[in-house]
C-alpha positions as CSV (number, residue, x, y, z in Angstrom):
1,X,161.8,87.3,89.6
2,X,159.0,89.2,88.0
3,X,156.1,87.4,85.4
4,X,157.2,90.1,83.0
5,X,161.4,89.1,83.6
6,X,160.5,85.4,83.4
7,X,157.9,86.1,80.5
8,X,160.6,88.4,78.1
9,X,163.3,85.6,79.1
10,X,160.9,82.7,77.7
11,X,160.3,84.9,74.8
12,X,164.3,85.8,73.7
13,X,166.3,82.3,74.9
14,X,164.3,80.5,72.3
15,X,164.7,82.6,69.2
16,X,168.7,83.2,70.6
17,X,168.9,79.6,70.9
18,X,168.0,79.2,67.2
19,X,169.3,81.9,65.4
20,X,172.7,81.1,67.4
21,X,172.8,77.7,65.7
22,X,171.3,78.7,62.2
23,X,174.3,81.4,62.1
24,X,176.6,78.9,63.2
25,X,175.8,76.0,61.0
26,X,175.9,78.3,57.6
27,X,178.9,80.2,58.7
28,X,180.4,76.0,59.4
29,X,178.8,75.2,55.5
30,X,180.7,78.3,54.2
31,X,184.0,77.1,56.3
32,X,183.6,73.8,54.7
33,X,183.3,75.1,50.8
34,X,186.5,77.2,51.9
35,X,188.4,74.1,52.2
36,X,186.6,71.6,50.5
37,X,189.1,70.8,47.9
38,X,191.5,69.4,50.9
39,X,189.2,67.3,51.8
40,X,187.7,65.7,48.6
41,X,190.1,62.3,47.9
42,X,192.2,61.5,50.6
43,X,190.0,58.8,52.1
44,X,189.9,61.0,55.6
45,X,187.9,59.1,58.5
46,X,184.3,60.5,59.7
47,X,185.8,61.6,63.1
48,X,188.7,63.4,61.2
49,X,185.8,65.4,59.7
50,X,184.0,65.7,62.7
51,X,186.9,66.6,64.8
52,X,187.4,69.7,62.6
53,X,184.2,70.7,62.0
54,X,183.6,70.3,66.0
55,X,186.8,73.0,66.1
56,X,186.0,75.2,63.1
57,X,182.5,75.8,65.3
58,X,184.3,76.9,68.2
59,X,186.4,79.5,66.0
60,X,183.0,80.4,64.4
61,X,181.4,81.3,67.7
62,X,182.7,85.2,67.7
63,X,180.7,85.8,64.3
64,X,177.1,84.1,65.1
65,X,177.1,85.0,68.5
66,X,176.9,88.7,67.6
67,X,174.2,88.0,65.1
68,X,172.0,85.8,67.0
69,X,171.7,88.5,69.8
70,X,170.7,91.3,67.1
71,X,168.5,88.6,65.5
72,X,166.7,87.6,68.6
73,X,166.4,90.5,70.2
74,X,164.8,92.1,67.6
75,X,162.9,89.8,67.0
76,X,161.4,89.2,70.7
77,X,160.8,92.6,71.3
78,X,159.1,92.5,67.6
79,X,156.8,90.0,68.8
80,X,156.2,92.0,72.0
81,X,154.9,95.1,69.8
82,X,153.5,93.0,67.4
83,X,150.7,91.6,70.3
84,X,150.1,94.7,72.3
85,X,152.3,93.5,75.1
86,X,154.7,96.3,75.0
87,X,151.6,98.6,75.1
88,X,150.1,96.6,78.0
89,X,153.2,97.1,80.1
90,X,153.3,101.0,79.0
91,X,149.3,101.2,79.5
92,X,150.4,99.8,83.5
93,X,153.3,102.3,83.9
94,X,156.3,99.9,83.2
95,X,158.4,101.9,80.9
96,X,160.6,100.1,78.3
97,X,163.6,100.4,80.3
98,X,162.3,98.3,82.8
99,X,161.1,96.1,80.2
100,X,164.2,95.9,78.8
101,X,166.2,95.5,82.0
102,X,166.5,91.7,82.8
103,X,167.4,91.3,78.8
104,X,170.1,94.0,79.6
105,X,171.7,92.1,82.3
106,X,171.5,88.6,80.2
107,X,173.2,90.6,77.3
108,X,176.1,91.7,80.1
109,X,176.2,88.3,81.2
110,X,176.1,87.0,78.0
111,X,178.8,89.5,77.3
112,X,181.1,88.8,80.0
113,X,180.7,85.0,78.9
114,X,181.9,85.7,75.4
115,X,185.5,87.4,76.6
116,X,186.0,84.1,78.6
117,X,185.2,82.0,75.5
118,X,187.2,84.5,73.3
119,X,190.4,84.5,76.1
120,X,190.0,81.0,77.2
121,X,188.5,78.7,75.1
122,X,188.9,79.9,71.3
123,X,192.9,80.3,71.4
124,X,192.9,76.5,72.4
125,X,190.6,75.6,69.3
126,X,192.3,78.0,66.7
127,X,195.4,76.0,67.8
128,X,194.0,72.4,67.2
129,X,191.9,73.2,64.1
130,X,194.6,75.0,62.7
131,X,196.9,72.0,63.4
132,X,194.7,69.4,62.4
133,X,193.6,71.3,59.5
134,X,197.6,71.9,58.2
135,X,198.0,67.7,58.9
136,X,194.9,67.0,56.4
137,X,196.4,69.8,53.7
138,X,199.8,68.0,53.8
139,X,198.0,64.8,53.9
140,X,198.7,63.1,49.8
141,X,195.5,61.8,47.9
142,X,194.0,58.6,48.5
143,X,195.3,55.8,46.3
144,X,193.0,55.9,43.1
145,X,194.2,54.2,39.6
146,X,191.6,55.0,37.1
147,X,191.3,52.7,33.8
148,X,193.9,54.3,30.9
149,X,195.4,56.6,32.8
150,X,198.4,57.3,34.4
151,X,198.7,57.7,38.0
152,X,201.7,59.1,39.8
153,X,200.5,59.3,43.4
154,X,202.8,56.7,44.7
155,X,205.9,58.5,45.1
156,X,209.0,56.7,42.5
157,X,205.9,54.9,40.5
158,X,203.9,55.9,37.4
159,X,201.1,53.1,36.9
160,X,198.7,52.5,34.4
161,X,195.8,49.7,33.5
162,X,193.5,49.2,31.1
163,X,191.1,47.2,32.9
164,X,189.9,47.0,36.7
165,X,187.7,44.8,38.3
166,X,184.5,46.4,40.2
167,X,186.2,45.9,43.8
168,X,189.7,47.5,42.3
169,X,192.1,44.6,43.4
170,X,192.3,42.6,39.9
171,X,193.8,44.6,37.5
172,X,194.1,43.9,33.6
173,X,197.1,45.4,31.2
174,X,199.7,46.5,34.1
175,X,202.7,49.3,33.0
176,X,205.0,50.1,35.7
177,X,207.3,53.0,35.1
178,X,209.9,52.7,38.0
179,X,211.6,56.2,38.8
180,X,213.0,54.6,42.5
181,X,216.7,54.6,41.7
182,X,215.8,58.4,39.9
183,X,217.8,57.9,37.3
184,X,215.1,58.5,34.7
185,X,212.6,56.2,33.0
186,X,215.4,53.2,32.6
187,X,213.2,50.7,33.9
188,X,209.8,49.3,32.8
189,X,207.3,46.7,33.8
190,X,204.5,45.0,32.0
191,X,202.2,42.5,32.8
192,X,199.1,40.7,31.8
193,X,197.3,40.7,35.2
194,X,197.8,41.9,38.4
195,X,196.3,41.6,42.1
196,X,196.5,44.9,44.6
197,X,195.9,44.1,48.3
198,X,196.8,45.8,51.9
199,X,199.0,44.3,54.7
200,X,197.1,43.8,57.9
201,X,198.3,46.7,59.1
202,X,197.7,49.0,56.3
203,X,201.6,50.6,56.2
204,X,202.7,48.4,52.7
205,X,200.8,47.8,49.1
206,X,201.3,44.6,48.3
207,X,201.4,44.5,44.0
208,X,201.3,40.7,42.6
209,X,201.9,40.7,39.2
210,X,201.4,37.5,36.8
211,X,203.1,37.0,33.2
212,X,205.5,39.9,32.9
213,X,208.6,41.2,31.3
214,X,210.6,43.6,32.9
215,X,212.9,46.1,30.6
216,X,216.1,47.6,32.6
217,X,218.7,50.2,31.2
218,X,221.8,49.4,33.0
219,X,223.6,52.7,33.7
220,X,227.2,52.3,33.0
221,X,230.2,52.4,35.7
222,X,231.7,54.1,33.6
223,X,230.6,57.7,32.3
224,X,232.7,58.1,30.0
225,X,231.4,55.0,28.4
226,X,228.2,56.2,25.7
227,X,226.7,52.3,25.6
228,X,224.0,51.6,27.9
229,X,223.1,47.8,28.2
230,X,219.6,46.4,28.0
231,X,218.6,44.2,29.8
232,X,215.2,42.4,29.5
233,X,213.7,39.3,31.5
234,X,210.6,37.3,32.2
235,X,208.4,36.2,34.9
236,X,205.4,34.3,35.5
237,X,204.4,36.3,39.5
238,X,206.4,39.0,40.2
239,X,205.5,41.0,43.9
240,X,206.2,44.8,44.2
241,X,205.3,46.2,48.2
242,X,204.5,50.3,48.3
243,X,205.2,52.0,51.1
244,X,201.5,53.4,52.2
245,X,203.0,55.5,54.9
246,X,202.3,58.5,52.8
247,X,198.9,57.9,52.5
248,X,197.9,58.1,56.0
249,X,197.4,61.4,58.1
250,X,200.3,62.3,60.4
251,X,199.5,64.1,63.3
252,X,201.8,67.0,64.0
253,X,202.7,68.3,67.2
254,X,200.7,71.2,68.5
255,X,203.8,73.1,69.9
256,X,204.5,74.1,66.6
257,X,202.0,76.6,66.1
258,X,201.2,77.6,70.0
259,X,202.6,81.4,68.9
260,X,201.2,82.0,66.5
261,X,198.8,85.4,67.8
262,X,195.4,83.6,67.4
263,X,196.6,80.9,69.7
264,X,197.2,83.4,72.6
265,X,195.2,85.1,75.4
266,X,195.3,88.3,76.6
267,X,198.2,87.8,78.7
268,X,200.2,85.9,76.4
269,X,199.5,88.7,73.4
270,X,200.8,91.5,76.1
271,X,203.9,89.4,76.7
272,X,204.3,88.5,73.2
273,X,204.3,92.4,71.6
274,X,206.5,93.4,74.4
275,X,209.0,91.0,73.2
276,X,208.9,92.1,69.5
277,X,208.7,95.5,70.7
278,X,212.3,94.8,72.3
279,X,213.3,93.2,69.4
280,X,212.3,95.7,67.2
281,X,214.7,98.2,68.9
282,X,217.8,95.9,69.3
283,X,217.2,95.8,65.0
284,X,216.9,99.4,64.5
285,X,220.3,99.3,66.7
286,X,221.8,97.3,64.9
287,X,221.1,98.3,61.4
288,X,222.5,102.0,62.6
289,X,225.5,100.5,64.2
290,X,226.1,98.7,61.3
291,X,225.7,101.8,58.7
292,X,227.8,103.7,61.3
293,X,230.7,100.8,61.0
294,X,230.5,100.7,57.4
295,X,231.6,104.6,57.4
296,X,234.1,104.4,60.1
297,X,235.8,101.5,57.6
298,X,235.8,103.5,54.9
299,X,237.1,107.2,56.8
300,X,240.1,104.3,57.9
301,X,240.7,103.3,54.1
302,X,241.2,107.4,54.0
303,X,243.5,107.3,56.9
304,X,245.8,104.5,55.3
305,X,245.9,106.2,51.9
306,X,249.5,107.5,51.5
307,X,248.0,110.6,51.0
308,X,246.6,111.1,53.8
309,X,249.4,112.4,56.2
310,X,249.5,115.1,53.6
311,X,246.0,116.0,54.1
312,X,246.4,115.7,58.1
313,X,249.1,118.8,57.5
314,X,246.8,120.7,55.7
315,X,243.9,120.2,58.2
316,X,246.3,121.1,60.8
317,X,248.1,124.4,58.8
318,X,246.5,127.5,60.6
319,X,246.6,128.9,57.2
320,X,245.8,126.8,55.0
321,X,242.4,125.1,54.9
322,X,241.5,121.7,52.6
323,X,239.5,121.3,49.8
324,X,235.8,120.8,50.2
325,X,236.5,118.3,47.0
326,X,237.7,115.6,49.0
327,X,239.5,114.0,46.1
328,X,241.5,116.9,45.3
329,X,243.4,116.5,48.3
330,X,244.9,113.3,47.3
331,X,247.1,112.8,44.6
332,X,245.8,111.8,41.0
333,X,246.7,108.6,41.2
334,X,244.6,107.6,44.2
335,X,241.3,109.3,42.7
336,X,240.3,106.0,41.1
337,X,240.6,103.7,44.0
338,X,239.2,106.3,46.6
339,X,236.0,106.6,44.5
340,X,235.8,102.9,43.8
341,X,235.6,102.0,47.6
342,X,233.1,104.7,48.2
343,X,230.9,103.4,45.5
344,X,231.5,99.9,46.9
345,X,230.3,101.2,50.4
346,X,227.9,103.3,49.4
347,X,226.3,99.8,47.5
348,X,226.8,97.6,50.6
349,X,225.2,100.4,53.0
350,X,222.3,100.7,50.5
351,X,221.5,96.7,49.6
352,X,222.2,96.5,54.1
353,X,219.5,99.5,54.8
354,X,217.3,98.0,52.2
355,X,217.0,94.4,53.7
356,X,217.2,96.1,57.1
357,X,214.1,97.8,56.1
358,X,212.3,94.8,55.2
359,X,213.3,92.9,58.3
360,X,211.8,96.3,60.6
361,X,208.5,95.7,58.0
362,X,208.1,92.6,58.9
363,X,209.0,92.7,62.8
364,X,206.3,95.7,62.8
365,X,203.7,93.6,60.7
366,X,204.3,91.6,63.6
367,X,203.2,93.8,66.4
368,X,200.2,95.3,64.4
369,X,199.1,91.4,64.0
370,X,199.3,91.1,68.1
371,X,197.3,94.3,68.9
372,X,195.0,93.6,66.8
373,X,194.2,90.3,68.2
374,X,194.2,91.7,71.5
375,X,191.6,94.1,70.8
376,X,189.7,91.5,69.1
377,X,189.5,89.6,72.5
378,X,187.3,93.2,73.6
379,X,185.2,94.0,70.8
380,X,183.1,91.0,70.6
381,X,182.0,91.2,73.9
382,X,181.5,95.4,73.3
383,X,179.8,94.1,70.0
384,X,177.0,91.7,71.7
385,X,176.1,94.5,73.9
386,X,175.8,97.2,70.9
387,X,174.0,94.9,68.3
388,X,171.3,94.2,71.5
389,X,170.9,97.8,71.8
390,X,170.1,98.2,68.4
391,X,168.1,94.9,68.1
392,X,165.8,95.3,71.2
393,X,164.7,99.0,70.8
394,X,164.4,98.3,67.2
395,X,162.2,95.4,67.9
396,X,159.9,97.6,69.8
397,X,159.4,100.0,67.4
398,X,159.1,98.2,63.9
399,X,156.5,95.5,66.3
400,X,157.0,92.8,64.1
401,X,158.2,89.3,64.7
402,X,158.7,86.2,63.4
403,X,161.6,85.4,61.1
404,X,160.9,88.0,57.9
405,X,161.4,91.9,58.8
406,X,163.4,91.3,61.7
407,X,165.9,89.1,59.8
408,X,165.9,91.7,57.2
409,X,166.9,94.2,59.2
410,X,169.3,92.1,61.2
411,X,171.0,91.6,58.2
412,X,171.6,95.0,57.2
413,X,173.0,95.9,60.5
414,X,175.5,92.8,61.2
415,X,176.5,93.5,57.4
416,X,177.3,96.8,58.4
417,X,179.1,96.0,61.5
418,X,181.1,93.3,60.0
419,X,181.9,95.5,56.5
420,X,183.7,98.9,58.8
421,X,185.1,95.9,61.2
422,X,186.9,94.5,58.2
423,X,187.7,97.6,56.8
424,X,189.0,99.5,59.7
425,X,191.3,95.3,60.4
426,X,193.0,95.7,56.9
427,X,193.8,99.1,57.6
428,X,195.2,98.3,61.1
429,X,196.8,95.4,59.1
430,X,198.3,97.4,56.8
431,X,199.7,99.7,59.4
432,X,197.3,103.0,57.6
433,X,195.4,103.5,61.3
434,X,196.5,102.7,64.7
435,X,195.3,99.3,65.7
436,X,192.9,100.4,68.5
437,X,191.6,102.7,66.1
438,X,190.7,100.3,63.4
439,X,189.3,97.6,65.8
440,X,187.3,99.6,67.6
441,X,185.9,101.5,64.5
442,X,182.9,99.3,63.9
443,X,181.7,99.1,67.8
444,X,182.2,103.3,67.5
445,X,179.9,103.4,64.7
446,X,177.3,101.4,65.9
447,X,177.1,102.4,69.3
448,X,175.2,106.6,68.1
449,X,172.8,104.3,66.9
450,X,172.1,102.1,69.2
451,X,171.6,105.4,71.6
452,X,169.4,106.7,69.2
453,X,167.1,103.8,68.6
454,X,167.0,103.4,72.5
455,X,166.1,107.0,72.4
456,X,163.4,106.7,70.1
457,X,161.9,104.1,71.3
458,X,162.0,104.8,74.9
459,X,160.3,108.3,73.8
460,X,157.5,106.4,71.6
461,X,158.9,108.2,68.6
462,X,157.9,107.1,65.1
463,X,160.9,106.9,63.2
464,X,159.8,104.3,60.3
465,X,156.6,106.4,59.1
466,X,157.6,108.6,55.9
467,X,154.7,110.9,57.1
468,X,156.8,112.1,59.8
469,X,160.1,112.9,57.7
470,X,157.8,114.5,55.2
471,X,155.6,117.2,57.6
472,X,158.3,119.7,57.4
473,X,158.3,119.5,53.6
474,X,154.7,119.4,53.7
475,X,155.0,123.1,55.9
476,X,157.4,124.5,53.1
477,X,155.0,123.5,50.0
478,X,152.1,124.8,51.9
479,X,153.9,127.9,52.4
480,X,155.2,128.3,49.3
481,X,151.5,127.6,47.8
482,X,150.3,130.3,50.1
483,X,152.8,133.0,49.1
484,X,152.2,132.2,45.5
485,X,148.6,133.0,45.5
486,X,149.2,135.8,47.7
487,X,151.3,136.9,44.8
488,X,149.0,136.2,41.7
489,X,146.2,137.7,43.6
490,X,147.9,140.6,43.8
C-alpha cells in the first residue's frame, strides 16, 4: 500500500469512527424520548435498560451509518483541500480518482459489510428489541402509594394513607377498599398503623395492619331478598399478602413475533410474499365462488317457484318469447316474495364483497409491507456508496474541514435523502407507487448528483463561486449596455 492510500485511510477512519458514534448515540437519545414514558415508574433493572438500548443501537445502525460516511468523507477530503494536499497530489500527476480510489474500495467494502449487518444481524435485533421492548410496555407500574391519595395499582385493592415513613414501610391512617370478590365496594378496612414488607423472594406483599375495623356487606343468598347485612368487626394485627407477580417483567417468548417482516432476511421475505401471494389468490377465489354461489341459490329459489314451469314453457315456445321484466312472468302473487329474496341476496352479496374487500386490503397491505423490507435490505448498502460520492468530491471542492461546513452540508444532503426515502416508503405503503419504485426513489435522486459533483471536481470546476453563475449575466448586461448607447448615440 501507497503513503498516499495509508495517509487518506488515517485521515477518514478517524472522523468515520466518530461521526458513526455521534449519529448513533443521538439517534439512541431520540429512541429513548420515543419511549420514555414506558420506562419512567416501573422499577426496571439497569441491564433491562441496557439490554435495550444495546438492541435499539443495532436497529439504529442503517440510519448513522449512511451519515457518518457523508460526514467523514466530506470532511477528510475537506481537510485534504483545506492544506494543499489535494493540490500536491494534482501538482505530482495523481488525479483525484486515484486519490479517491482506496476510499472507493473501503466504501464497497464498507458497503458489502452493511447488507450482511442489514440481512444477518439486524433482523435478529429488531426481533429481541422488539420483544423485550413489548415485555416492558405490558410490564404494570412499580408499587408507589403516595400520602392522601388513592392508589389502585394492585389489581382488586384501592389503598390510601395519610402518613408514610421516609423508607415507605410504616404507614399511618390505612383505608383498604377490597374489590377481590368484585362485587363492588362491599368491604372496607381501616386501620391506625400499618407495616409493608416483601417476602424473600419478592413474589407476595406482605401488609400488617394494627388496630383496625373491618366493614363487610354480606351479599344475600337470596336475590330476591332487598336486605343486605352488615357486618362490622375488630382487630388488633390483621395481615393482608398481595400477589407481586404483576409487578415483575415477564419475558415473552421470541417465537411470537419471528414473522413479523422486519424480523426476516432476504430469503425469508421472498418466501414469506410468495406465500401471501398464494393466499391472496385462493381469497380472490373464494370471494368470486362465493358471489357466484349466492346467484346460483337464488336462480334455484326461481326454479322452485310454482311459477316457474310456466315460464320454462314460454322460454321453450318457438313463438312466444318471455318478458325482459322478470317479475311479469310470474303470477302476482309471487312478485312480493321473489323481490324480497333478491333484495335479501343482493344485501348478503354486498355486506360479503365488502368485507371480502377489506380482507384482499389487508392481505395486499401485507405484501407491499414484505417488498418494501426487502428492498430496504439493498438500499442502505446502494445509499453508503451514493452519500460517499457526494461527500468525497464535495470535500474536495468546498476544501474545508473540521466539524462546521462539512456538517452543514452533510446535513442538508442526509435530510434530503432521508425526506424522498420517507416519502417515496409511505407511498409504497400506501400502495400509490410500486414498491421498488418508492424505495429506490431516494438512492435515484441522489446518485445525478453524486456524478455531477465527481464530475466537477474531477475537472477542477468551481461550482460554489457566484462569479461563475453570474458571467453569463454579466455578458447579457454588458451587451445590453452596449446596444443602448449604440442607440442613444444614434
Amino acid at each position: 500500500m501507497k503513503k498516499l492510500h495509508k495517509l487518506v485511510l488515517r485521515s477518514w477512519l478517524g472522523p468515520f469512527i466518530l461521526t458513526f458514534f455521534i449519529a448513533l448515540f443521538i439517534l439512541l437519545m431520540q429512541f429513548l424520548w420515543k419511549y420514555i414514558d414506558d420506562f419512567v415508574g416501573k422499577g426496571l433493572e439497569w441491564y433491562i435498560i441496557a439490554e435495550l438500548m444495546f438492541y435499539a443501537s443495532a436497529s439504529l445502525v442503517p440510519m448513522a451509518l449512511p451519515l457518518a460516511i457523508l460526514l467523514s468523507s466530506l470532511m477528510t477530503f475537506g481537510n485534504l483541500g483545506e492544506h494543499l494536499e489535494l493540490a500536491a497530489c494534482k501538482s505530482a500527476g495523481i488525479s483525484l480518482q486515484r486519490v479517491m480510489r482506496p476510499l472507493t474500495i473501503t466504501a464497497i467494502i464498507v458497503s458489502l459489510s452493511a447488507f450482511y449487518f442489514s440481512n444477518n444481524i439486524l433482523p435478529v435485533s429488531n426481533l429481541k428489541m422488539g420483544t423485550l421492548l413489548y415485555d416492558i410496555q405490558q410490564q404494570r407500574p412499580a408499587l408507589n402509594i403516595k400520602e392522601g391519595v388513592f392508589y389502585s395499582g394492585i389489581p382488586g385493592y384501592i389503598i390510601k394513607v395519610n402518613n408514610k415513613s421516609e423508607d415507605g414501610k410504616i404507614l399511618k391512617g390505612v383505608m383498604i377498599y377490597d374489590h377481590v370478590d368484585r362485587l363492588g365496594a362491599n368491604k372496607v378496612i381501616v386501620a391506625d398503623s400499618g407495616k409493608m414488607e416483601m417476602t424473600s423472594d419478592e413474589q407476595f406483599l406482605l401488609l400488617t395492619l394494627y388496630n383496625g375495623y373491618s366493614y363487610e356487606e354480606v351479599e344475600p343468598k337470596n336475590r330476591r331478598q332487598n336486605t343486605y347485612p352488615h357486618q362490622r368487626s375488630s382487630f388488633s394485627e390483621n395481615v393482608i399478602k398481595f400477589d407481586m407477580s404483576e409487578f415483575q417483567l415477564e419475558r415473552h417468548d421470541e417465537e411470537i413475533f419471528k414473522n413479523n417482516h422486519q424480523m426476516l432476511n432476504v430469503w425469508q421475505l421472498a418466501a414469506q410474499r410468495d406465500t401471501l401471494v398464494m393466499k391472496l389468490k385462493e381469497q380472490r377465489h373464494t370471494m368470486a365462488t362465493g358471489v357466484m354461489k349466492s346467484i346460483l341459490y337464488f336462480n334455484t329459489l326461481l326454479d322452485t317457484t310454482p311459477a316457474a314451469d310456466t315460464l320454462k314453457a314460454l322460454i321453450n315456445a318457438p313463438t312466444r318469447k318471455p318478458n325482459m321484466d322478470i317479475l311479469a312472468n310470474f303470477p302476482a302473487e309471487y312478485h312480493k316474495g321473489i323481490l324480497e329474496n333478491a333484495t335479501n341476496m343482493a344485501r348478503q352479496n354486498k355486506a360479503y364483497v365488502n368485507s371480502s374487500a377489506m380482507g384482499l386490503d389487508g392481505r395486499m397491505r401485507m405484501i407491499w409491507r414484505h417488498e418494501i423490507e426487502w428492498h430496504r435490505k439493498f438500499t442502505l448498502s446502494v445509499a453508503c456508496l451514493v452519500l460517499f460520492f457526494i461527500g468525497a468530491p464535495l470535500g474536495a471542492i468546498i476544501r474545508k474541514g473540521g466539524l462546521g461546513l462539512p456538517a452543514v452540508i452533510s446535513i442538508i444532503f442526509f435530510v434530503l435523502y432521508h425526506s424522498v426515502s420517507m416519502i417515496g416508503e409511505k407511498f409504497a405503503r400506501q400502495g400509490s407507487i410500486d414498491p421498488l419504485i418508492g424505495m429506490w426513489m431516494a438512492s435515484v435522486v441522489l446518485l445525478p448528483i453524486g456524478i455531477f459533483l465527481t464530475y466537477k471536481a474531477t475537472t477542477d470546476s468551481v461550482i460554489l463561486d457566484m462569479n461563475t453563475y453570474l458571467k453569463p449575466f454579466e455578458k447579457v448586461v454588458s451587451f445590453i449596455r452596449s446596444y443602448a448607447g449604440r442607440f442613444i448615440s444614434n
